[in-house]
LUMRO-507158 format. One record per residue (C-alpha): x, y negated, z negated; residue in three letters. Coordinates in steps of 0.05 Angstrom, whole numbers, padded with zeros to 5 digits, always signed. Example, Ala and Ser with C-alpha at 12.3 -4.5 7.8 and 13.67 -1.06 7.14 Angstrom:
+00246+00090-00156Ala+00273+00021-00143Ser
//
This chain:
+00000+00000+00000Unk+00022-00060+00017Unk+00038-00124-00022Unk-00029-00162+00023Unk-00076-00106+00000Unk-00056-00103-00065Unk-00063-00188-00076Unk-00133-00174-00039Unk-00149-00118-00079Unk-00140-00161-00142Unk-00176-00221-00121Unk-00231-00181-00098Unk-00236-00150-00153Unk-00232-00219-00188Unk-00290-00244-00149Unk-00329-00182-00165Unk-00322-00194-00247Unk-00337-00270-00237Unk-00393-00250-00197Unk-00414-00204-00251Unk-00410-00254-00294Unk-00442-00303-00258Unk-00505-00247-00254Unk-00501-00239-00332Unk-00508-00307-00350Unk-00555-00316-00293Unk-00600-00268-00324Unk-00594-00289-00390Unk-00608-00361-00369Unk-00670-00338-00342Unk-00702-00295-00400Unk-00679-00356-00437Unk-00733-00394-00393Unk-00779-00345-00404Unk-00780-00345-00471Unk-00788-00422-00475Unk-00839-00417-00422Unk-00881-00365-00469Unk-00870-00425-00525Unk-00893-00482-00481Unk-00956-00440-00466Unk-00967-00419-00532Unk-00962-00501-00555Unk-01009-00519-00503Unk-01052-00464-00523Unk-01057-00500-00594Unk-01068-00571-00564Unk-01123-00545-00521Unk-01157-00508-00590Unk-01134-00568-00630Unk-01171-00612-00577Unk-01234-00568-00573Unk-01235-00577-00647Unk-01239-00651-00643Unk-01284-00659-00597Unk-01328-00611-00642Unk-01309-00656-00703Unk-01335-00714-00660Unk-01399-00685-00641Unk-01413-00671-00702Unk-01390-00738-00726Unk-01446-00767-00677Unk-01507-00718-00698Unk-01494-00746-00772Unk-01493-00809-00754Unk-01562-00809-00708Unk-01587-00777-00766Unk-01562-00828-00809Unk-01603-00881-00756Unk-01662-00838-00759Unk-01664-00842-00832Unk-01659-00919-00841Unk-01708-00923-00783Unk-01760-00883-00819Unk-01747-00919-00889Unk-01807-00969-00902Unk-01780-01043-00880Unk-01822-01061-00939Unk-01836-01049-01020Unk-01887-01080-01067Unk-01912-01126-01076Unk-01890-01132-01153Unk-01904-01183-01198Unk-01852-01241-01211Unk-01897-01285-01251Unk-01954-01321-01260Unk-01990-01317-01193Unk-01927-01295-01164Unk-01915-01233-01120Unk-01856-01210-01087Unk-01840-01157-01026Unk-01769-01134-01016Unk-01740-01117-00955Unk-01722-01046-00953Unk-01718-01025-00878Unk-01636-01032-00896Unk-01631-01087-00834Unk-01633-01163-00838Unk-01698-01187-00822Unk-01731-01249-00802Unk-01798-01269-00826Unk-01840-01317-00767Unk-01902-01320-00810Unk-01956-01295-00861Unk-02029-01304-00839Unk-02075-01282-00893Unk-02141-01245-00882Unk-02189-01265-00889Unk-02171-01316-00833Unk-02180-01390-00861Unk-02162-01368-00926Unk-02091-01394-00916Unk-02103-01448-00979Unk-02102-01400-01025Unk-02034-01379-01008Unk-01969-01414-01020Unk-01896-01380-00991Unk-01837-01391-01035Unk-01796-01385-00969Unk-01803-01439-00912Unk-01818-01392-00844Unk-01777-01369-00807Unk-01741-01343-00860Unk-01683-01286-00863Unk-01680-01231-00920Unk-01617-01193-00926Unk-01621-01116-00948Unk-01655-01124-01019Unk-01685-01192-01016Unk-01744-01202-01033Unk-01806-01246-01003Unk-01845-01286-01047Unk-01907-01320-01056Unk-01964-01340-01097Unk-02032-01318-01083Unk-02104-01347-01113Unk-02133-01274-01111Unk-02197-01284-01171Unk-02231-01350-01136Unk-02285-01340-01099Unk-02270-01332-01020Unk-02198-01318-01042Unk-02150-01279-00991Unk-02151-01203-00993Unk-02078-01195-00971Unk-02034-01224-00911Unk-01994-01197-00847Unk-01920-01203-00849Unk-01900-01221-00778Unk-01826-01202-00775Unk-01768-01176-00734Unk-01698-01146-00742Unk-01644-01193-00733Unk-01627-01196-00666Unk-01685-01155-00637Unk-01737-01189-00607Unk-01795-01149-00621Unk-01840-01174-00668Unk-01867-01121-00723Unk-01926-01128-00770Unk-01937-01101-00839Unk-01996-01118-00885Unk-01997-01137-00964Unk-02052-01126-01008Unk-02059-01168-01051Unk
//
């Protein structure tokens, strides 16, 4: 054998260990990716359940709170009357909304002299706040009771309720 095969012999063989190497860490590289892939799925796996489970929360989250509506919406706007004093009589505003009060006919109509409003009209009751007025109920032709005429801040539909008095 010659001096030129045996220099070839060794670099081939050279080339085929680096190539063998090459493979090896080749290989290992890409089980490396693997793996990492398997992670990154398995993270966006848990985002996507962490997500659904959010947007569950929220849902939720919004049922209570339409229910929450619904109940303030079905609470009486008004209780009462009580008695202050004297003559006096008081509503309070319980629908849980600021209301406006436009005005206060009594009925009988034209029995309006017999009542007199604490409040100038319009007036605005916060949560709590109470209506009052004085009503001649024991003279004869006296007013039987009177119509609230009032509306929810910032709606425009006008609601009625009636006191007894």
């Amino acid at each position: 054998m010659s001096a030129f095969e045996v220099i070839s012999l060794i670099i081939n063989g050279a080339l085929l260990v680096a190539t063998a190497v090459a493979t090896a860490i080749a290989w290992g590289k890409a089980n490396e990716a693997r793996a990492e892939r398997g992670k990154a799925e398995d993270a966006a796996n848990r985002a996507l359940a962490a997500q659904e489970g959010a947007a569950d929360a929220l849902a939720r989250s919004a049922e209570a709170h339409e229910a929450l509506v619904a109940e303030a919406t079905r609470r009486p706007p008004w209780t009462g009357p009580r008695h202050v004093r004297g003559e006096i009589r008081a509503v309070t505003n319980t629908s849980g909304r600021r209301v406006t009060v436009s005005a206060a006919p009594t009925k009988p109509e034209g029995t309006e002299n017999y009542l007199t409003l604490m409040q100038p009209l319009p007036c605005t009751l916060e949560p709590g706040e109470e209506f009052q007025y004085a009503a001649l109920t024991r003279a004869f032709g006296a007013p039987t009771g009177m119509t609230l005429v009032w509306s929810f801040d910032g709606d425009s539909e006008e609601n009625t309720t009636y006191v007894p008095f």
